[in-house]
N, C-alpha and C positions, 0 to 999 in steps of 0.2 A: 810536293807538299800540297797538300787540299786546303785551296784559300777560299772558305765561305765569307757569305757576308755575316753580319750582326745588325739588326734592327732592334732598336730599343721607344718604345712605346710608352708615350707620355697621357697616362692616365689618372682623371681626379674627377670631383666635382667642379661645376661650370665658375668662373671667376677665380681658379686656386693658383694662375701662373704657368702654366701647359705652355704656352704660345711662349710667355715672356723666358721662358730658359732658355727656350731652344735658340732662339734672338740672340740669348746672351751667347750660348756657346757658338754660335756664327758668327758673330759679334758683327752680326747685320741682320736688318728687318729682314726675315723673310716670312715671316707667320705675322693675319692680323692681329691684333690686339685690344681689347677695350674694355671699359669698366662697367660693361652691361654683359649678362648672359646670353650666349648663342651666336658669340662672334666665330668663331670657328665651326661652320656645318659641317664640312667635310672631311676625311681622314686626309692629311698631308702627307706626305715621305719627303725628308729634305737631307740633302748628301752632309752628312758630317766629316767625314774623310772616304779614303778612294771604298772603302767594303765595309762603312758605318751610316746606317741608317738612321733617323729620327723619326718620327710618328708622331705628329698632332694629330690629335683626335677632338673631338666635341666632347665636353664634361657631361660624365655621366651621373646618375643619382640612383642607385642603386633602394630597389623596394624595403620600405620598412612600416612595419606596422604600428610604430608608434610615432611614427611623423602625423602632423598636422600639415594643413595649410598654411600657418604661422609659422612653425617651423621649419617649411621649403623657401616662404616667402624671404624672414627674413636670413636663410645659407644664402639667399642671393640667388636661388635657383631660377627663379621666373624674373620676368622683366615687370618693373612695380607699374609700368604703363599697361599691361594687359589684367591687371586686378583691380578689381571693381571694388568701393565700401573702405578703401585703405586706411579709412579711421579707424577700422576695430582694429589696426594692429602698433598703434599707438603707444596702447599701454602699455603693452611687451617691450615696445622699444626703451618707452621713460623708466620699465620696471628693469630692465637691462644695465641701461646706462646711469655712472654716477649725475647726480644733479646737477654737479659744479661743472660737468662738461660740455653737457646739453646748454646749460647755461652761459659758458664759455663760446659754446659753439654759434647760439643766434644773439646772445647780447639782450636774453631775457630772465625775468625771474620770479618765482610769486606765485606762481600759477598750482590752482588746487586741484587739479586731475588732466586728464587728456585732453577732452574735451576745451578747457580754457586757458589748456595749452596751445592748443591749434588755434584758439579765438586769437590768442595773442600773438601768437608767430604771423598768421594772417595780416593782423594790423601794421605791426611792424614792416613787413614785408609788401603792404599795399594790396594786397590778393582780395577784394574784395569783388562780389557779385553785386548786382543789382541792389540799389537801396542800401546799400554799405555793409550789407551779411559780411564777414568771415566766408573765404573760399575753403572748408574744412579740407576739402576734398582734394584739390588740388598740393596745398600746405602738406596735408598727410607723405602723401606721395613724395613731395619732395623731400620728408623728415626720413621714410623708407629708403628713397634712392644714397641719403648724405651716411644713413645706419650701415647699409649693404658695401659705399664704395670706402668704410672708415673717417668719416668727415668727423662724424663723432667720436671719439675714445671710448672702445669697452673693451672687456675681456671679462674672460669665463674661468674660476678655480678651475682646477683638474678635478675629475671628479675621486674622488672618498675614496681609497681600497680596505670597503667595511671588511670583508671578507678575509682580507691580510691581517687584520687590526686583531679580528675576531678569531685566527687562530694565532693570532702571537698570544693572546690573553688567556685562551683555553690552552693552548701549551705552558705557559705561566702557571695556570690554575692546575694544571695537571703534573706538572714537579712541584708544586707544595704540595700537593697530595700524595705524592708519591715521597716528598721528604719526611711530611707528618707521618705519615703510615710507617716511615722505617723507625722515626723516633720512637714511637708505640712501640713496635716490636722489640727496639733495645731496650725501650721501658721494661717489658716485660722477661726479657732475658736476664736482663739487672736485677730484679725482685724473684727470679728463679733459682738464681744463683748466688 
């Protein structure tokens, strides 16, 4: 009998749990782990039994043309300490997340936009620069890092299947008409006859 191996290959985007399975099914560290991207650079192989392989890999982020920089920042893709300006992504995050969470989460409330959001987290938190400014910049970053590791509560509908909706209707729409149209016809078979 031909005893191959089997290598199974754990591949995702950066932060999805790669490291933490394989952990589980050894049911010992042996992949690092963390709640920043790019903790795993290099491919692993770890023995699962005598001819079963495992493969951590580094999370990957496959090209897309309608991603932003928003939208890499906050999958968690980059590390929020290598971006610069972390207040413009702010409002994404408050536009994200319910109020009552955000709210729940620093023990604030009140605040009319982003920007007096971060004044207040700031104060609250002591962050303050020179002459008592708000550290916007700082606050940001740490509001990105608490959105990326789930500090905060969100989630995202599933998105709409207009398309599914949109032929159940025109298939709808198209047995009435194919009903109406045979009524007409017995209409007129009836007044023939």
């Amino acid at each position: 009998m031909d005893r191959k191996q089997i290598s199974v290959g754990f591949i995702g985007y950066p932060n999805t749990g790669k490291s933490s399975i394989i952990n589980t099914l050894r049911k010992k560290k042996v992949c690092q782990v963390a709640p920043i991207p790019g903790e795993t650079k290099v491919w692993q192989y770890i023995t699962l039994m005598k001819r079963i392989f495992l493969i951590d890999c580094p999370g990957i982020v496959p090209p897309s043309s309608t991603d932003n920089e928003q939208d890499i920042l906050l999958r968690g893709v980059v590390r929020v300490e290598n971006v610069s300006n972390a207040e413009q992504y702010i409002p994404a995050v408050l536009e994200r997340c319910q109020v009552k969470h955000v709210e729940r989460t620093y023990e604030i409330s009140g605040w009319k936009d982003a920007t007096d959001f971060l004044q207040m987290l700031a104060r609250k938190q002591g962050r303050l620069l020179k002459g008592g400014e708000p550290d916007e910049s700082s606050v940001a970053k740490h509001v990105v890092r608490d959105f990326n590791r789930g500090k905060i509560p969100w989630f995202v509908l599933p998105p709409e299947k207009e398309e599914e909706e949109k032929a159940k209707e025109e298939d709808k729409n198209s047995k009435k008409r194919s009903q109406q149209d045979e009524e007409v016809v017995n209409a007129k078979k009836s007044k023939t006859n």
